[in-house]
N, C-alpha and C positions, 0 to 999 in steps of 0.2 A: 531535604530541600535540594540535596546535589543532586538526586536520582531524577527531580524533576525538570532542574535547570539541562543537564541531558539531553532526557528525552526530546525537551523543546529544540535544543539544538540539533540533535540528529533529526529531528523532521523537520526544520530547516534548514537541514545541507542536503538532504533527501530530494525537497522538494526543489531546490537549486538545480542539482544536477538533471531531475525530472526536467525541468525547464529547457536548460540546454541543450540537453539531447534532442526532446521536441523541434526543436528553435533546429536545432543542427538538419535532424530529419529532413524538413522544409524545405530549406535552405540546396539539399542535395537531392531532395526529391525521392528521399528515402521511405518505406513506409515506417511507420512508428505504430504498435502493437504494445502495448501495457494491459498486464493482467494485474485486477486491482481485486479486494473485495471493500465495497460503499457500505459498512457498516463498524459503528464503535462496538468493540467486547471488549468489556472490562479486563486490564490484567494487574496485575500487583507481579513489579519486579522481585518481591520478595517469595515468588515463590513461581518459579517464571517454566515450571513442565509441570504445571497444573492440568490434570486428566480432562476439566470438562471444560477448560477453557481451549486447549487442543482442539478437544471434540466439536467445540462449536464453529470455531473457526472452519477445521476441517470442512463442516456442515454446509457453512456458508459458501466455502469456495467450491463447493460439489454442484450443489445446487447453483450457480450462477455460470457452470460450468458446462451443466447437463441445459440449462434452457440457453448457452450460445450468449451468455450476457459478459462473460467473467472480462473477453477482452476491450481495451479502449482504445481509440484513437488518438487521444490530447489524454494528459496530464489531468487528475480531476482532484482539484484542493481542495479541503474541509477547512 
């Protein structure tokens, strides 16, 4: 239950600083560039240099990478 309480909190201090940066960008008329990848992979912190969770991830960010998608402009919350 701690490992979850966690997570939740680092993906909302994440998404905090996400924010303000953004906000900041704006504001200075800076560009802002986020490379994300927009899909859930299952992982289990218990076992967190899993080969084919790697590999998928890897996958995902190749491919979004190769068709020119990987970066963003804003901030994009789930």
């Amino acid at each position: 239950m701690i490992a979850r309480a966690y997570a939740i909190f680092v993906k909302s201090q994440t998404q905090s600083a996400l924010t303000a940066l953004y906000n900041y960008s704006k504001l200075t008329g800076a560009r802002f560039h986020l490379a994300s990848i927009d899909a859930q992979v299952p992982y289990s912190m218990l076992d967190p240099f899993n080969t084919s969770y790697m590999r998928t991830v890897y996958k995902l960010g190749y491919t979004e990478a190769t068709a020119g998608t990987v970066w963003k402009n804003s901030p994009v919350f789930r």
